[in-house]
Kinemage of the C-alpha trace (Angstrom):
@kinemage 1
@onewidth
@group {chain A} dominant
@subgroup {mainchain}
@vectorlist {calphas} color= white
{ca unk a 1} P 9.185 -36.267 -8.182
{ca unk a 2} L 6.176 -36.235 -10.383
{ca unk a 3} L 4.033 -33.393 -11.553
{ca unk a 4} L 2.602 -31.502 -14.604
{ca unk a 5} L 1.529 -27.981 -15.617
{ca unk a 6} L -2.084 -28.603 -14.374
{ca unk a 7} L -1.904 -31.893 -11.831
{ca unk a 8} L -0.701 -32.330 -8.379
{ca unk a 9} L 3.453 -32.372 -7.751
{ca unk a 10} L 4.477 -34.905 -5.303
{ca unk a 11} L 8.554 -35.422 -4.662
{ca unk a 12} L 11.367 -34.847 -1.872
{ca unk a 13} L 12.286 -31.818 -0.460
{ca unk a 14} L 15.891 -31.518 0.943
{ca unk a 15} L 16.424 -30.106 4.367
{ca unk a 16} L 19.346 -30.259 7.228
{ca unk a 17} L 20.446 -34.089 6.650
{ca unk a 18} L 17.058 -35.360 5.215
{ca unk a 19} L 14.253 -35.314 2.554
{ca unk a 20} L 10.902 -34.700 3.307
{ca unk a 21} L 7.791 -36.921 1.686
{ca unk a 22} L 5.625 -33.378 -0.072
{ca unk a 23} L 2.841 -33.505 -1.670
{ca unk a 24} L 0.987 -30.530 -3.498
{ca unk a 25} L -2.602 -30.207 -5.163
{ca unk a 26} L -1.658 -27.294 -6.797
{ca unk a 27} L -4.705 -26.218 -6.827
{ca unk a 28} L -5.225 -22.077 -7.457
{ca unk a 29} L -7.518 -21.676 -4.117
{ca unk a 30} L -5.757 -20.702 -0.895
{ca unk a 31} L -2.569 -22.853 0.279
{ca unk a 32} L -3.017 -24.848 3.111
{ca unk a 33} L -0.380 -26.621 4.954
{ca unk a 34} L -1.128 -29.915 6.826
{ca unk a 35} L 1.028 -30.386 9.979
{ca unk a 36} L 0.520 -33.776 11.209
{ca unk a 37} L 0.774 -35.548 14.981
{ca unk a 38} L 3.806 -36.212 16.357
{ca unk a 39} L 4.249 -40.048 14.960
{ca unk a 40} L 1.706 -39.506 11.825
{ca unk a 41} L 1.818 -39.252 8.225
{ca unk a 42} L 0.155 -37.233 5.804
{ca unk a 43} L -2.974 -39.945 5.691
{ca unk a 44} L -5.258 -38.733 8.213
{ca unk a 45} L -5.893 -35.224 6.723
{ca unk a 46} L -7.651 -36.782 4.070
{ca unk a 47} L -10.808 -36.882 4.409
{ca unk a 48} L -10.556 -32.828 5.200
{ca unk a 49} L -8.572 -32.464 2.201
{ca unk a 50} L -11.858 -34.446 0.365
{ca unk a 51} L -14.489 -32.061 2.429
{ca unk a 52} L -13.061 -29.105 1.234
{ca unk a 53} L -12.692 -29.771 -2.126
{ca unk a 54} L -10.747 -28.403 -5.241
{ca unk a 55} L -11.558 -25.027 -4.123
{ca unk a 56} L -8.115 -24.545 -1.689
{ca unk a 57} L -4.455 -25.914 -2.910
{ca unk a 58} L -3.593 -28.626 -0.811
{ca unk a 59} L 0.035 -29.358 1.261
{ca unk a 60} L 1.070 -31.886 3.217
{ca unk a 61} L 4.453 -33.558 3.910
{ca unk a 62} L 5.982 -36.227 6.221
{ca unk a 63} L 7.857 -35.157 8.516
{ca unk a 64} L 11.317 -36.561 9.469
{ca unk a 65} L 11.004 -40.101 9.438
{ca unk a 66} L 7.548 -40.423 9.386
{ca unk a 67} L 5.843 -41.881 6.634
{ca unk a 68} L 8.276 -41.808 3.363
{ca unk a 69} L 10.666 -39.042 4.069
{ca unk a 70} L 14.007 -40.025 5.295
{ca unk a 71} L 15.397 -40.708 8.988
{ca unk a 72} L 17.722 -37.473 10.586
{ca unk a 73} L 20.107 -37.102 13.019
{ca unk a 74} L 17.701 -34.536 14.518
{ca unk a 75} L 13.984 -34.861 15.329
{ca unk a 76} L 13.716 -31.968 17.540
{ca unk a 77} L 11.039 -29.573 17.810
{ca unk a 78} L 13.294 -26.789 16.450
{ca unk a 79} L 14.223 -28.693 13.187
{ca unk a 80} L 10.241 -29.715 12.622
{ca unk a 81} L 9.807 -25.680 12.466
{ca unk a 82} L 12.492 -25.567 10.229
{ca unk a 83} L 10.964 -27.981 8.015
{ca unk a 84} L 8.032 -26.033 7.456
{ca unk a 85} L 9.981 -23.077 5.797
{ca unk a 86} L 11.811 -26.063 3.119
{ca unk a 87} L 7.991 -26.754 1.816
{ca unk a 88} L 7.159 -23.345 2.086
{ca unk a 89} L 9.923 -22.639 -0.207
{ca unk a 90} L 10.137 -25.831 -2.230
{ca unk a 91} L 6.166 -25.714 -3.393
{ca unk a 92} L 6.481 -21.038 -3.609
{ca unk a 93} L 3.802 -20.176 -0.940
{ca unk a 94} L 4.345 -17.404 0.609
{ca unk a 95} L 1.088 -17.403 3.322
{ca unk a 96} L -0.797 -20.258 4.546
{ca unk a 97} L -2.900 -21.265 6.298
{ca unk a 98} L -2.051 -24.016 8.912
{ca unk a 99} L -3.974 -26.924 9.775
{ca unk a 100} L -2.304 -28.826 12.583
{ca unk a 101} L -3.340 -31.694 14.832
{ca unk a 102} L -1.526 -32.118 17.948
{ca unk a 103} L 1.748 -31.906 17.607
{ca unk a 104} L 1.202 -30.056 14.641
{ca unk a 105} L -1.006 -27.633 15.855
{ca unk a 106} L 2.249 -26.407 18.289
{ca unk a 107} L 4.429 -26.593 15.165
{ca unk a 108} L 1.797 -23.994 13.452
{ca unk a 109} L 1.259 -21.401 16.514
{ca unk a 110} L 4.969 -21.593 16.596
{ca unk a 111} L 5.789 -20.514 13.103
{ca unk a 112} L 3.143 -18.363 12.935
{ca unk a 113} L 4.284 -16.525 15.831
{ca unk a 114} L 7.057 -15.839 14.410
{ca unk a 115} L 6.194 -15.262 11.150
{ca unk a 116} L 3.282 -12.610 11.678
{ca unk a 117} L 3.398 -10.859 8.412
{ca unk a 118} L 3.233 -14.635 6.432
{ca unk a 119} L 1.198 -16.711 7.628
{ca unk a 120} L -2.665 -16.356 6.350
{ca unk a 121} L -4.116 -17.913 9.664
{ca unk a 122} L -4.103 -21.296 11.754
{ca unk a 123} L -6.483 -24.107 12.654
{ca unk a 124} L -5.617 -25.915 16.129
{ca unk a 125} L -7.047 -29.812 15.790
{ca unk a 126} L -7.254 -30.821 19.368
{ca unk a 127} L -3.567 -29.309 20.512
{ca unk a 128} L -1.456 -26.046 21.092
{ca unk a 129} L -2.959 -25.774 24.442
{ca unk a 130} L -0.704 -24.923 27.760
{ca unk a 131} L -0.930 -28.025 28.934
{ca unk a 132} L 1.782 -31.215 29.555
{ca unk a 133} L 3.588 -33.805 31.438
{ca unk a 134} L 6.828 -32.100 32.858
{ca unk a 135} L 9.401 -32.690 35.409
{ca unk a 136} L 10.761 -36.281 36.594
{ca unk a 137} L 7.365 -37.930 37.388
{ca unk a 138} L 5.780 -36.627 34.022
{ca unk a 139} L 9.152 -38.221 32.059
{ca unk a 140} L 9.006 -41.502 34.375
{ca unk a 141} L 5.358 -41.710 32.661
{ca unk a 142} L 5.988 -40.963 29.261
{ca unk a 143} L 9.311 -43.550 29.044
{ca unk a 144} L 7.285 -46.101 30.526
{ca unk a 145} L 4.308 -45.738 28.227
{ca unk a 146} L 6.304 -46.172 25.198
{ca unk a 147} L 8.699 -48.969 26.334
{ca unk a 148} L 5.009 -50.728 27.382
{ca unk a 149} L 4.600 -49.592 23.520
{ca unk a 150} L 7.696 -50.947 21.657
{ca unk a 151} L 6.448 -54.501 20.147
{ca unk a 152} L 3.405 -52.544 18.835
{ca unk a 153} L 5.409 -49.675 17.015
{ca unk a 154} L 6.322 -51.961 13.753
{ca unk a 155} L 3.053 -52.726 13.827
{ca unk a 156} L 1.762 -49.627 13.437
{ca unk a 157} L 4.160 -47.939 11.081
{ca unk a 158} L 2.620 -49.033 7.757
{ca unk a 159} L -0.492 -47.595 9.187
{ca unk a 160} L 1.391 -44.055 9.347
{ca unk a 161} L 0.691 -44.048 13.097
{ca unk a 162} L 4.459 -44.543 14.262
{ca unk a 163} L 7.655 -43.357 13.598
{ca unk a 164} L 10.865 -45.079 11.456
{ca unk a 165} L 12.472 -44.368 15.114
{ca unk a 166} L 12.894 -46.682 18.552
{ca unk a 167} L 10.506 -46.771 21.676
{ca unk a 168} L 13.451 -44.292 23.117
{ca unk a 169} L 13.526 -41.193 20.483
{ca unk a 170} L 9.037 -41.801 20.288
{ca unk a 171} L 9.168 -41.276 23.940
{ca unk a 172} L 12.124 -38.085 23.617
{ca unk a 173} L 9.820 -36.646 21.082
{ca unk a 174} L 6.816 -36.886 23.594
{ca unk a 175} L 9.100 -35.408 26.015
{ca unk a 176} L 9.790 -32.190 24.423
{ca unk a 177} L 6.651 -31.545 23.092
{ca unk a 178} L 4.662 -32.148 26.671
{ca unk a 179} L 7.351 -29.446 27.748
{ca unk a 180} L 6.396 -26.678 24.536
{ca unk a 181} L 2.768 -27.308 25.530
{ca unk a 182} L 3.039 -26.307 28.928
{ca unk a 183} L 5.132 -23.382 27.777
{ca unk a 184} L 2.893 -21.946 24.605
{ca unk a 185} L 0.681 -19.494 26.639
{ca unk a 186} L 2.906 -16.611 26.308
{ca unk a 187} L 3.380 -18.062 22.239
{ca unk a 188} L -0.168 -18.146 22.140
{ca unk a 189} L -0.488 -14.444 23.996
{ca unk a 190} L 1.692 -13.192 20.813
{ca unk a 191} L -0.075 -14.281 17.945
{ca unk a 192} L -1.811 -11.962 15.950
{ca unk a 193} L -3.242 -13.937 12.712
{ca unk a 194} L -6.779 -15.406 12.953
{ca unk a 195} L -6.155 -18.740 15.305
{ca unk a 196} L -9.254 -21.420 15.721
{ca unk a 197} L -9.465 -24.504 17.559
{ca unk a 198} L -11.363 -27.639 17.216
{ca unk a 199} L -11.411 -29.310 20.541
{ca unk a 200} L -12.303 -33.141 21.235
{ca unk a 201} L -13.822 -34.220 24.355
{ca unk a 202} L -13.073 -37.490 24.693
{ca unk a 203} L -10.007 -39.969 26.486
{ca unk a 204} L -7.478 -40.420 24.547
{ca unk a 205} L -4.107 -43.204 24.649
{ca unk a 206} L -2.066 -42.459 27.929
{ca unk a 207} L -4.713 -40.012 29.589
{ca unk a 208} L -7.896 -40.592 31.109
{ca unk a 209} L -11.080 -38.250 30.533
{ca unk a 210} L -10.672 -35.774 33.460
{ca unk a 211} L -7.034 -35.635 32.321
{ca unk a 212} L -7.947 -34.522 29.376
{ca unk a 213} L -10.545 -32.209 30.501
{ca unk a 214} L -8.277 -30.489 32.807
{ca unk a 215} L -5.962 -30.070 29.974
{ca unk a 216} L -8.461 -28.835 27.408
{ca unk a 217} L -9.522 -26.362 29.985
{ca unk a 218} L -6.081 -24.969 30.278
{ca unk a 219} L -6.697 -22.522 27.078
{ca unk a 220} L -9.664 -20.226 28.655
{ca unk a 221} L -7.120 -18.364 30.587
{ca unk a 222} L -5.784 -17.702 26.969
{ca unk a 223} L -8.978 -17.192 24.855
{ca unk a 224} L -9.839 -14.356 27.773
{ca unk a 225} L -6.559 -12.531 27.079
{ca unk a 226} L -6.270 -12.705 23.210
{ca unk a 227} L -9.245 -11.943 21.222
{ca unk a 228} L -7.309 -13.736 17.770
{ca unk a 229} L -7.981 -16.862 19.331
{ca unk a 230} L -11.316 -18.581 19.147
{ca unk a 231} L -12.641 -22.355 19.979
{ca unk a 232} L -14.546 -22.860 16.492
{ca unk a 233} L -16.009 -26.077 17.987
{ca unk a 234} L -15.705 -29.123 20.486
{ca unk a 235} L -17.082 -32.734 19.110
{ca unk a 236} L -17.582 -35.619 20.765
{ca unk a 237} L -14.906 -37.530 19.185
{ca unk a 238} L -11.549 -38.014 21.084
{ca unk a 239} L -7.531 -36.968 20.393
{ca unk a 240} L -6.970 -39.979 17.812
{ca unk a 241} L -10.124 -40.153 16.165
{ca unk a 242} L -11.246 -36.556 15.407
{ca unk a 243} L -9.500 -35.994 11.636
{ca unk a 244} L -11.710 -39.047 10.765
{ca unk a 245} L -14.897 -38.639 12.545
{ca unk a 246} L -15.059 -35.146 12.742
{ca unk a 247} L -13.467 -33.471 9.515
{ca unk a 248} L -16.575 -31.579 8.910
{ca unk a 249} L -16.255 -29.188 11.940
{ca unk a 250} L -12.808 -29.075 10.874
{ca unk a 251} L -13.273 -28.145 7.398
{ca unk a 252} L -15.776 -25.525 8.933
{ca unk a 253} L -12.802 -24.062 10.986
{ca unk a 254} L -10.873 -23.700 8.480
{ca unk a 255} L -13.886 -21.667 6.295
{ca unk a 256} L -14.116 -19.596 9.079
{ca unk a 257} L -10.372 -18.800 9.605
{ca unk a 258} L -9.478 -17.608 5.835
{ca unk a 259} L -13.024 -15.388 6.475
{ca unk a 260} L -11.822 -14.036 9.662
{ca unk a 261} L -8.438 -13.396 8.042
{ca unk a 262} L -10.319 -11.500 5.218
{ca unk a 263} L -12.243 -9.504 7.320
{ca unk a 264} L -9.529 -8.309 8.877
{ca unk a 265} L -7.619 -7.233 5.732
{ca unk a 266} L -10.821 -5.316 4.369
């Protein structure tokens, strides 16, 4: 690990039967935690981190095999939650703010539904919404996709876009988290912190635009019943390109989630 009295820290943080890739700006502004997609690395946050400047302490880790932290017997949903309190604890913070995409953005409604009285607010990029692939036809899909997918995997790991796992555990992954998406709306019904969402409204890999629109429009039931949650915007980019075309309206979520947060505590 490397670090200094006033620069960033960057090392490994031990957890279960791995090490997780962290990275820290240190910085004396707010903490904000970076959850990434399900295959991603810490990479695509930033240009967010570099839009919101020196003003907010930066955080963002690799999760379990992804990027340069270490492979695990267990890549469950469950154990990425888990990893989240081993940062929390290895870098001090006691309340952040989340920023997830995707998969990460169910990692942070998670954790912060369970953790009401520590977690500062969250900032959905484009997932947590009650929406997914279940049952045999919805598995059928997802197994074939990535088998379709397994030369191009390699390929895309030193581009922090896949997984140090095979076609099989990408597509168990995909699985499980199509299965907590169409289960959050009663996760989502709990939450009590300040919870913003940057929606894109484009296709995306493995669903088509009315796919996606159907699934984006799966939160209003949700945004009618809890008043905490709010859509902060929807761009024009889609699922895999919004942290790098649109990390403006992202950075503006985030701005408007820690002022929420404080106008709540006044």
């Amino acid at each position: 690990m490397t670090s200094s009295p006033t620069s960033a820290w960057s090392g490994m943080v031990p957890v279960d039967d791995t090490a997780l890739a962290v990275t820290d700006s240190r910085g004396t502004g707010r903490p904000l935690v970076y959850l990434n997609g399900s295959y991603a690395d810490h990479r695509p946050w930033r240009p967010l981190i570099g839009e919101l400047g020196t003003g907010w302490r930066h955080i963002t880790f690799d999760e379990r095999a992804r990027g340069r932290s270490k492979r695990s017997a267990d890549y469950s949903f469950e154990a990425c939650v888990r990893d989240i309190d081993a940062v929390l604890e290895a870098t001090g913070v006691e309340r952040p703010l989340l920023v997830g995409w995707s998969y990460g953005a169910a990692l942070a409604v998670h954790w912060a539904e369970r953790h009401p009285d520590r977690v500062l607010g969250v900032v959905c990029v484009d997932g947590a919404v009650p929406y997914g692939l279940t049952g045999e036809e919805g598995q059928v899909r997802i197994r074939r996709l990535f088998r379709r997918m397994r030369w191009l995997l390699p390929l895309l790991r030193p581009l922090g876009m896949a997984a140090r796992m095979t076609a099989d555990q990408h597509a168990e992954i995909n699985i499980e988290a199509n299965e907590i998406n169409a289960s959050i709306a009663p996760v989502l019904d709990r939450v009590r912190c300040p919870v913003r969402y940057v929606l894109a409204t484009g296709a995306s890999l493995g669903g088509g635009q009315e796919e996606m629109e159907r699934m984006r429009a799966s939160l209003d039931p949700v945004l009618a019943r809890n008043a905490h949650l709010e859509v902060s915007a929807k761009v024009a980019s889609n699922h895999s390109h919004i942290l790098r075309k649109d990390f403006r309206a992202i950075a503006e979520a985030v701005r408007e989630t820690a002022a929420a947060h404080d106008h709540r505590a006044r």
